[in-house]
C-alpha positions in Angstrom: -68.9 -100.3 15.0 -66.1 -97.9 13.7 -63.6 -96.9 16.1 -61.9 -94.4 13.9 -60.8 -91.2 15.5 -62.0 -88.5 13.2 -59.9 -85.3 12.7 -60.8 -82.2 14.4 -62.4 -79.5 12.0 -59.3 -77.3 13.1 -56.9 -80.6 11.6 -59.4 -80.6 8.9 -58.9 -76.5 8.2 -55.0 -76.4 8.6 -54.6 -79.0 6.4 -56.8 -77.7 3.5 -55.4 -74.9 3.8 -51.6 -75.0 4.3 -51.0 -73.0 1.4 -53.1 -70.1 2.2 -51.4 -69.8 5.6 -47.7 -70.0 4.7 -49.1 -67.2 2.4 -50.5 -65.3 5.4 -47.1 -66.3 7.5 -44.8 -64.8 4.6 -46.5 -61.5 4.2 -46.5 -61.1 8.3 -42.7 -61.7 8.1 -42.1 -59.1 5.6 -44.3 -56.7 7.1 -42.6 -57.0 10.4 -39.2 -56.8 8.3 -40.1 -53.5 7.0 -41.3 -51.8 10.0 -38.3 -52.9 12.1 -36.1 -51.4 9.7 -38.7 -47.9 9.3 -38.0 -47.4 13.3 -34.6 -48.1 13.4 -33.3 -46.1 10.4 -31.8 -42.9 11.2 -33.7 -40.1 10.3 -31.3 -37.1 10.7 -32.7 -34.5 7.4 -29.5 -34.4 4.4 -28.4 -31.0 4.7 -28.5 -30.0 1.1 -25.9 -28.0 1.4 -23.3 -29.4 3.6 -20.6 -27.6 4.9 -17.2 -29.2 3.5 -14.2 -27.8 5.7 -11.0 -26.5 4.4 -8.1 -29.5 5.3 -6.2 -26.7 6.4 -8.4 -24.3 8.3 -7.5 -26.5 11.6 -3.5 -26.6 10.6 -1.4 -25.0 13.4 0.0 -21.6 12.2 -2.7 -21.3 9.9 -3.1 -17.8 10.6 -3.6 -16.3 6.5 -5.9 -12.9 7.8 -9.5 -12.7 5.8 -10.3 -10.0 4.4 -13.3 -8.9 6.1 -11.3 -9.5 9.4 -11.6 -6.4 11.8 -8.2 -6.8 12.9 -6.5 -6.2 9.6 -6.4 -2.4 8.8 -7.7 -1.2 5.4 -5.5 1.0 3.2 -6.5 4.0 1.6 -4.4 6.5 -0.8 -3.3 10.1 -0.1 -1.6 12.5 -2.5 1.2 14.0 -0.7 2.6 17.8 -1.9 6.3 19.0 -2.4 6.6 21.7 -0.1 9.0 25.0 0.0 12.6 24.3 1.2 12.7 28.0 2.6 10.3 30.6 3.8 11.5 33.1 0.9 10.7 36.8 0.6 11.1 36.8 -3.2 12.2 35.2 -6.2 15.7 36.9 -7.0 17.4 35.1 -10.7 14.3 32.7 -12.0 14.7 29.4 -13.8 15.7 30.4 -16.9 17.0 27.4 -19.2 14.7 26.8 -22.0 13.3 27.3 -25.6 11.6 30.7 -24.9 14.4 32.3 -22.2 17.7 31.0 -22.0 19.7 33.6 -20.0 19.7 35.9 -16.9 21.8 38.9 -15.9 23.9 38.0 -13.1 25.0 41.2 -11.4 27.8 39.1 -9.5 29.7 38.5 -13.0 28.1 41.3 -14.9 27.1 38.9 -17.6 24.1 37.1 -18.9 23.8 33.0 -19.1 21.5 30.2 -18.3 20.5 29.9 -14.4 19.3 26.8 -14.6 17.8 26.6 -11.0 15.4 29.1 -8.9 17.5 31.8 -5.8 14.7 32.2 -3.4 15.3 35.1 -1.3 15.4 35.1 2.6 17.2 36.2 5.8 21.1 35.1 6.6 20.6 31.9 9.0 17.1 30.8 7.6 16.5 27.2 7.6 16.5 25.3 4.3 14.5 22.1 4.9 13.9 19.4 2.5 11.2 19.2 0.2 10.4 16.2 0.6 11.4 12.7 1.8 14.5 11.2 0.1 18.3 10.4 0.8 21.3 12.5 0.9 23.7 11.8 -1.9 25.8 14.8 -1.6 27.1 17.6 0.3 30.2 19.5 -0.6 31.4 22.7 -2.0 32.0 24.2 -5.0 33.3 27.9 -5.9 29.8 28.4 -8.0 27.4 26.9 -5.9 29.2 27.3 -2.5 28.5 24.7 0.1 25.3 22.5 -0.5 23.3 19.3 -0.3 22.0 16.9 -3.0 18.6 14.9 -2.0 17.6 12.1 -4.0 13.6 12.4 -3.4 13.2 9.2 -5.8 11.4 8.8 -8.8 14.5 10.3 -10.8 13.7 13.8 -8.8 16.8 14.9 -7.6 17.4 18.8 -6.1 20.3 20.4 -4.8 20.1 23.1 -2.1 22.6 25.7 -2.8 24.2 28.7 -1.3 24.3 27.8 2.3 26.0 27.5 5.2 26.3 25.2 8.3 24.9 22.1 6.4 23.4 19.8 9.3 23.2 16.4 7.3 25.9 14.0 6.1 25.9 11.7 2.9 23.9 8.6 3.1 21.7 10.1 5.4 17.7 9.9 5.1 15.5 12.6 5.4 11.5 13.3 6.4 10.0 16.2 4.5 10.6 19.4 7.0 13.8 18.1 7.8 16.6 20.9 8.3 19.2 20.9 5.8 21.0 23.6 6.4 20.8 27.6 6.8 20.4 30.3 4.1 23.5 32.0 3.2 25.9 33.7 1.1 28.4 31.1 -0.1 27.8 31.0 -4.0 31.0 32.9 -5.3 28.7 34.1 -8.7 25.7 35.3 -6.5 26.8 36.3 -3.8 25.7 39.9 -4.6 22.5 38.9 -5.2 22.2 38.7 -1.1 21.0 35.8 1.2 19.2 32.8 -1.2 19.0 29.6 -1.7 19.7 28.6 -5.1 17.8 25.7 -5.4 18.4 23.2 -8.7 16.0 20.4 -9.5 16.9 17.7 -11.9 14.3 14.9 -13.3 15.6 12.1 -15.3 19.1 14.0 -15.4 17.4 17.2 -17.3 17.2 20.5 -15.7 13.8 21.4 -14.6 11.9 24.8 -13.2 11.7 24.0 -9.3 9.1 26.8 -8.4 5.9 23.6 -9.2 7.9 22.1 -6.6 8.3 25.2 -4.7 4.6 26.0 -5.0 3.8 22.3 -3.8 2.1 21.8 -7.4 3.4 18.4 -7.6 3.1 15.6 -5.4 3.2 11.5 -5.0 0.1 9.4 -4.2 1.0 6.7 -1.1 -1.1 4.4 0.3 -1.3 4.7 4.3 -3.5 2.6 6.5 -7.3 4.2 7.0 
């Protein structure tokens, strides 16, 4: 009689088959491998265009205004106008140095020469303001001109108001258009029969010029003020 335990058909199974289950085992392992790793990845969307901040935009003191910031005003540009020193009646002796006229009469000396400014006639004590903005450079007297003031109004424009009296500025000093130089008066020794006037000379780059396009507020400067 044989005594011999016989192996199980399970035994029998797993071991005919050992290779077909490590097989099975592996692919398991790999496929649980790969869906631990799909759960646990982060899955935040790449922002294709990400956002890369300036090093220096969080610096203290950093405060360089945009230009689309409200608080920073806007500039725009403005053409401002000479405007008349005096509130004349007439034009006595006109501006008369040049190619095509190059004397007046001057009843004062009973002669003719070159008046190479503008007398703008007005009442004794007028005011004579300045034309515009600029810097004294000058006020004195002189036997032709009597007492006066010099203005530099910059860009080589310089004019001296002539013929007055009680000057009210000192040398040096700066000066807003409509500021009062001085009066209207008599003081010009070689015109003083030609009544109350300002004689008013302009000069540009050192060269004698008509003043009545200043006079007239024909000419002007373009600034740039905030809007």
């Amino acid at each position: 009689m044989n005594t011999t335990k016989q192996p199980s058909k399970f035994s029998r199974f797993i071991r005919n088959n050992v290779a077909l289950l490590l097989l099975i085992f592996c692919v398991l392992a790999i496929t649980a491998v790969v869906l631990a790793v799909t759960l646990t990845r982060d899955n935040t969307p790449i922002d294709d265009n990400p956002v890369v901040n300036n090093p220096n935009d969080d610096e203290p003191g950093n405060t360089k205004p945009s230009e689309d910031d409200p608080t920073v005003p806007s500039k725009k540009k403005i053409n401002v106008y000479f405007s008349a020193p005096v509130a004349y009646d007439s034009v006595g002796m006109e501006f008369t140095f040049g190619p095509s006229n190059l004397f007046v009469f001057k009843s004062t000396l009973n002669e003719w020469s070159a008046h190479k400014a503008v007398d703008l006639a007005g009442n004794e004590g007028d005011e004579v303001k300045a034309m515009y903005d600029g810097t004294v450079i000058d006020v004195g007297y002189t036997f032709l001109k009597g007492y006066y003031v010099t203005v530099d109004h910059g860009e080589n424009v310089i004019a001296t108001y002539a013929s007055v009296k009680d000057t009210q500025v000192t040398k040096g000093a700066t000066v807003k258009q409509g500021d009062v130089l001085a009066y209207i008066g008599t003081t010009a020794e070689n015109e003083y029969r030609e009544g109350p006037h300002l004689h008013l000379e302009v000069l540009v780059d050192n060269k004698a010029v008509d003043p009545m396009p200043y006079v007239n507020g024909e000419v002007f400067r373009t600034i740039e003020v905030d809007a």
